[in-house]
C-alpha positions as CSV (number, residue, x, y, z in Angstrom):
1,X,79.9,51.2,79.9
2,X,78.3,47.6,81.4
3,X,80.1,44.6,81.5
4,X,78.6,41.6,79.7
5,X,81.0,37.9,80.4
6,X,80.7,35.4,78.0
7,X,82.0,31.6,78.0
8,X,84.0,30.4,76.0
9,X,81.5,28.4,74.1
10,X,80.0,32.3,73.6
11,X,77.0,32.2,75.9
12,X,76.2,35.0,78.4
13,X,77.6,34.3,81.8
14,X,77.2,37.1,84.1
15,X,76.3,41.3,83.7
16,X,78.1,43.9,85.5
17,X,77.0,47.7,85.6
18,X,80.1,49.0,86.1
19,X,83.6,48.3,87.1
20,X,82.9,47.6,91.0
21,X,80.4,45.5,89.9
22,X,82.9,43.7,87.4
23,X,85.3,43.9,90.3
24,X,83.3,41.7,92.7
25,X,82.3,38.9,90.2
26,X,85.0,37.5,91.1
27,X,86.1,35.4,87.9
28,X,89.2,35.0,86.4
29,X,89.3,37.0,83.4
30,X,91.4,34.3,80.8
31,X,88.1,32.2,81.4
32,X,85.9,34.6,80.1
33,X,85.3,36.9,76.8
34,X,84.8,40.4,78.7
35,X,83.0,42.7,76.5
36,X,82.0,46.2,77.8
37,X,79.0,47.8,75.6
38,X,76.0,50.0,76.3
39,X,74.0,50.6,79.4
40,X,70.8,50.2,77.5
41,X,71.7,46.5,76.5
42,X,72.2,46.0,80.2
43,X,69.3,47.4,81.0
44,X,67.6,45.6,78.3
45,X,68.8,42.2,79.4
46,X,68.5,43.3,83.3
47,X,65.1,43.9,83.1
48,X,64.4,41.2,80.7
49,X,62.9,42.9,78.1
50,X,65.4,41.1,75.7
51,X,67.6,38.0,75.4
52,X,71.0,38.1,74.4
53,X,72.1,37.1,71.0
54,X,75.3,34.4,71.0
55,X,78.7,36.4,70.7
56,X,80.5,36.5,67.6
57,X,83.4,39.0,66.7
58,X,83.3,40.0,69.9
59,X,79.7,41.8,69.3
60,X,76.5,40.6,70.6
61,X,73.0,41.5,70.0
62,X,69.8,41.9,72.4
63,X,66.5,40.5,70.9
64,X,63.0,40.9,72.2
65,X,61.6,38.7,74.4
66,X,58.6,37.0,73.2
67,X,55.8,37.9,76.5
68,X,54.8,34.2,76.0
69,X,57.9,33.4,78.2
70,X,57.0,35.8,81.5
71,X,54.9,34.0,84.1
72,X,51.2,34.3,83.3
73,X,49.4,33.1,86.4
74,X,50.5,33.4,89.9
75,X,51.6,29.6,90.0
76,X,54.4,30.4,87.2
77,X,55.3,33.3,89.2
78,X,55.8,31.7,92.4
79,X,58.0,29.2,90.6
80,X,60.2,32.3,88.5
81,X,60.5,33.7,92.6
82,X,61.2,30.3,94.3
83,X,64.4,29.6,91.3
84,X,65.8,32.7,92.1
85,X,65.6,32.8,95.6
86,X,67.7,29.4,95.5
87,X,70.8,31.0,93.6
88,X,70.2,33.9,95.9
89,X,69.9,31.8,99.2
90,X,73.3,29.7,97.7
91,X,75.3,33.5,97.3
92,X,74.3,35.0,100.9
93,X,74.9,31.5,102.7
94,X,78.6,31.4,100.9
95,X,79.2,34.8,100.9
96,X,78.8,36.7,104.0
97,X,81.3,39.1,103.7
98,X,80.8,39.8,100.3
99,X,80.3,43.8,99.3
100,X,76.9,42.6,97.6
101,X,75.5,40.7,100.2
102,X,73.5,43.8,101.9
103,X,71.7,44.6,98.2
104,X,71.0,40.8,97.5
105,X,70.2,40.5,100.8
106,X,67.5,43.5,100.5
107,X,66.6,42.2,97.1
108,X,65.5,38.5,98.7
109,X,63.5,40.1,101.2
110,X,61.6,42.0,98.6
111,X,60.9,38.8,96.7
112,X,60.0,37.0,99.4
113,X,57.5,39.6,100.9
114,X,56.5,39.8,97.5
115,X,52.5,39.5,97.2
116,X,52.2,37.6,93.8
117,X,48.3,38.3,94.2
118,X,48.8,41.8,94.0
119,X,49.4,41.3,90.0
120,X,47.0,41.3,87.6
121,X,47.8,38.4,84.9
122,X,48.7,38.1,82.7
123,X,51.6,40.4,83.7
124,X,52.7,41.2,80.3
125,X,55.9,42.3,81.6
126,X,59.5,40.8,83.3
127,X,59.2,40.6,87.2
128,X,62.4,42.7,87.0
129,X,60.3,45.3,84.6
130,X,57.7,45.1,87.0
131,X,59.9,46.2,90.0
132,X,61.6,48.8,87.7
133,X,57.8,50.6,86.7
134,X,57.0,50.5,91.2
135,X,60.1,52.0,91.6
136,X,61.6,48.8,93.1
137,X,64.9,47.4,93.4
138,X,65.3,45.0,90.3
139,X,68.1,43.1,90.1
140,X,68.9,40.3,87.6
141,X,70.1,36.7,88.5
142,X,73.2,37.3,86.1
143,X,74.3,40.1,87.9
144,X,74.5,37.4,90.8
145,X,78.5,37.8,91.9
């Protein structure tokens, strides 16, 4: 089972695989609403191939994505790449020691040797989908400890 965190207010936070992944978020629980559900919702939201539904009961949904959102031109692209290089860039300066920091490490090299020419837009598709169907690493941002 995958983690998903929630605020309070019932927004998604952060998404954890499994329980080492959980384990190195490092939040304090009594902030959070932890709720553990299926490996295809993380999937779904990891890959961004659907958005996550507010919480309510303690039970969440994944929608679609409308492919009107994903980056449709190589500007757009560079942009969706520069953002998450910043959180990225933030985690590894902070965080040297940090059990993650070899794969977001790894995964920051990839997007920044990342040819955005090499795509043919529109892409149609979630960068992270994009890396999953080449057999790439794909991480998401919310899986970011």
């Amino acid at each position: 089972m995958a983690y998903f965190i929630f605020t309070k207010n019932n927004c998604l936070y952060r998404i954890a695989e499994n329980q080492i992944d959980f384990d190195n978020l490092n939040i304090n629980d009594s902030d959070y609403i932890i709720v553990q559900d299926s490996q295809q919702k993380f999937d779904s939201l990891r890959l961004y191939t659907h958005e996550c539904s507010r919480l309510e009961n303690n039970s969440f949904n994944i929608l679609p994505i409308d492919l009107i959102y994903y980056p449709n031109n190589s500007d757009k692209l560079k942009k969706y790449i520069e953002n998450i290089l910043i959180s990225i860039n933030s985690f590894l300066a902070s965080n040297p020691n940090d059990i993650a920091f070899t794969k977001w490490k790894n995964y920051r090299d990839q997007l920044l040797s990342f040819d955005v020419n090499s795509v043919t837009f529109p892409m149609n598709k979630s960068l992270e989908q994009y890396f999953s169907d080449n057999n790439l690493p794909s991480l998401n941002i919310l899986q970011l400890p």
